[in-house]
C-alpha positions in Angstrom: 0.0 0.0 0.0 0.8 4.1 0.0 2.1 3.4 3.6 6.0 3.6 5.1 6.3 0.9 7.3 7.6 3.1 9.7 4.9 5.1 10.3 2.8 5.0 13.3 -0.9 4.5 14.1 -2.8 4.8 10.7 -1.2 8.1 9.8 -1.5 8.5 5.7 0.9 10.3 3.8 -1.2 12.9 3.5 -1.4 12.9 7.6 2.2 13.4 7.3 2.7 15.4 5.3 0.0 17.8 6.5 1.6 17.5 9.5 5.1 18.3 8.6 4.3 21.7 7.1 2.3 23.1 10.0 -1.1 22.2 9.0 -4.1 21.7 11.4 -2.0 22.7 14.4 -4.9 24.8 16.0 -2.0 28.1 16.4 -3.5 31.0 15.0 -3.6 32.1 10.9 -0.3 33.1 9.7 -2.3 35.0 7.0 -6.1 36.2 8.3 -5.8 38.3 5.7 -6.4 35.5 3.4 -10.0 35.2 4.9 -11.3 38.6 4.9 -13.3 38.4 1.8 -15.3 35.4 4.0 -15.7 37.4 6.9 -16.4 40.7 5.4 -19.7 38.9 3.8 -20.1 37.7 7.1 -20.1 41.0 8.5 -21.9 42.4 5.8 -24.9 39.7 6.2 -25.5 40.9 9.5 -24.9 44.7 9.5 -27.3 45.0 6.5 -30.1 44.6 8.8 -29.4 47.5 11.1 -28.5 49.6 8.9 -31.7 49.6 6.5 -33.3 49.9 10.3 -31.3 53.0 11.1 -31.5 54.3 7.3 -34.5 53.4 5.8 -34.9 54.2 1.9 -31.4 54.1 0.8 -30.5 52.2 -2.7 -28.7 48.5 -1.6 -25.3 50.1 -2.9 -25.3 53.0 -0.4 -25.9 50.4 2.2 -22.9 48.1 1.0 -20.7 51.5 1.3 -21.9 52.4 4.8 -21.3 49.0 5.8 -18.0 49.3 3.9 -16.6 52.4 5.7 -17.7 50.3 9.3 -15.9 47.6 8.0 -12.3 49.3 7.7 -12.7 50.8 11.2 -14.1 47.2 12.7 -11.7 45.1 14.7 -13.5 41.9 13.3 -11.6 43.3 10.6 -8.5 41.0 10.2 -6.3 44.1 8.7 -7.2 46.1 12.0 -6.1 43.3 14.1 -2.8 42.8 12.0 -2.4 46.8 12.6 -2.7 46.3 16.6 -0.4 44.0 17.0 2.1 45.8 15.5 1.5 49.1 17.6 2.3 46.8 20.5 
């Protein structure tokens, strides 16, 4: 089979070699930046909401940009908490 015959306990090479570069460690993202578009729709899905709430009447692209300009100052915002750290 695809297995070394020293490896232990029904690891795959795939296992291993997820393993061996750092994969599925649980530390935290190297590069949140990577899932911002993900949790700016996230943010988005849940903002949209209160905002037509607070400014009723307003054409869905004005809402995306108010959302938007929340969205740069947010600290859900993985940029902002890149930016934190390094004032630190």
């Amino acid at each position: 089979a695809n297995v070394a015959a020293g490896e232990g306990e029904g690891s795959t090479g795939i296992d291993a070699a997820i393993a061996a570069m750092g994969g599925g460690s649980g530390k935290e993202d190297a590069h949140p930046e990577r899932r911002m578009k993900a949790l700016h729709l996230a943010f988005e899905e849940r903002m949209l909401p209160v905002m037509k709430e607070d400014f009723p009447g307003l054409k869905l692209r004005q809402y995306k940009d108010k959302i938007f300009q929340l969205w740069k100052k947010s600290p859900e915002n993985p940029m902002n908490m890149i930016e934190a750290s390094q004032k630190k």
